[in-house]
KOLGU-54673 format. One line per 4 residues: number of its first residue (from 1); their letters; for each residue x, y, z of C-alpha. Coordinates in nm, 3 decimals, padded with zeros to 5 digits. Example, Ala and Ser with C-alpha at 12.3 -4.5 7.8 and 13.67 -1.06 7.14 Angstrom:
1> AS> 01.230/-00.450/00.780 ~ 01.367/-00.106/00.714
% end
This chain:
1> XXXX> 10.471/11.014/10.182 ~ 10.471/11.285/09.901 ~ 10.522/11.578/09.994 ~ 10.452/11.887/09.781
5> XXXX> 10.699/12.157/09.929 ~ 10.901/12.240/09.631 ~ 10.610/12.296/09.431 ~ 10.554/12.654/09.669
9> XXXX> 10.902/12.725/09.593 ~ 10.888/12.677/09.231 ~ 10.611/12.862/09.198 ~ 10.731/13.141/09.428
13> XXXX> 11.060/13.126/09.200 ~ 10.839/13.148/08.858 ~ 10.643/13.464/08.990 ~ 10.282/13.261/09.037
17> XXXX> 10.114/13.337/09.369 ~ 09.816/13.056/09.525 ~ 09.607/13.361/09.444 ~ 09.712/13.371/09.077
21> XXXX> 09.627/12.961/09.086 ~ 09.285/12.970/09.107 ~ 09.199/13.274/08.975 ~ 09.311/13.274/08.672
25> XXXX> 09.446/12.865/08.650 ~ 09.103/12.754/08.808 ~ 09.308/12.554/09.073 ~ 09.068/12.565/09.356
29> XXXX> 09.133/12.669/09.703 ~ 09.048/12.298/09.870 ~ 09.313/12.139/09.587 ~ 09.587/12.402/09.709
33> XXXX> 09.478/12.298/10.075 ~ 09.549/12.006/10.020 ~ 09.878/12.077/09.853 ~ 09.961/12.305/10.173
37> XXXX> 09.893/11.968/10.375 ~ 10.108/11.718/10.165 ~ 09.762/11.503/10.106 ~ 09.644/11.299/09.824
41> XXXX> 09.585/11.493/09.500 ~ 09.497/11.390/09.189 ~ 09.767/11.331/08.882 ~ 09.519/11.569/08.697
45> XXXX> 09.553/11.818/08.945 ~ 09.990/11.761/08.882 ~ 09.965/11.774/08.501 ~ 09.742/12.099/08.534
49> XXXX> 10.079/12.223/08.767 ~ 10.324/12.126/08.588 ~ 10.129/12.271/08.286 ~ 10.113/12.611/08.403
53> XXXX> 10.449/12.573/08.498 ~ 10.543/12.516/08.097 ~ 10.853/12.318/07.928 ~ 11.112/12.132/08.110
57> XXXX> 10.918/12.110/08.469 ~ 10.874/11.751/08.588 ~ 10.766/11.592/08.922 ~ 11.078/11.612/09.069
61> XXXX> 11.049/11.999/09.071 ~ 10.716/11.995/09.220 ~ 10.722/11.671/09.440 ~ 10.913/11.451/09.691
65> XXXX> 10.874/11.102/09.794 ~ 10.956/11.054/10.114 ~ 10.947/10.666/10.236 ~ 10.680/10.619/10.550
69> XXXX> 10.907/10.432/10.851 ~ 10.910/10.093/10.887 ~ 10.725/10.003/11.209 ~ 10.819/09.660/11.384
73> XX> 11.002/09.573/11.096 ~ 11.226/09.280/11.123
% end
């Protein structure tokens, strides 16, 4: 699983509210969503992020991978 968590703090660190996202970014409100929910987003929708973000910002300050459980494994 990937989950987006840091990316709320980062932003929250760099002064850039959801609200300044998509209305002045034109991040919409379903992509933040789905952000909020840790679902699938597009890499488009990252490099826009990390974009706004600027220099020196990479995945790792935005994302986590988290591995799913193995079930029944073994």
């Amino acid at each position: 699983m990937i989950k987006f968590d840091k990316l709320f703090e980062t932003l929250k660190e760099n002064g850039i509210s959801q609200y300044r996202l998509y209305t002045y970014y034109g991040i919409s409100r379903s992509q933040i969503h789905r952000l909020k929910s840790n679902q699938s987003v597009t890499t488009h929708t990252l490099d826009i992020l990390l974009n706004i973000l600027g220099e020196g910002f990479t995945l790792d300050d935005i994302a986590e991978f988290i591995p799913d459980p193995m079930e029944n494994a073994g």
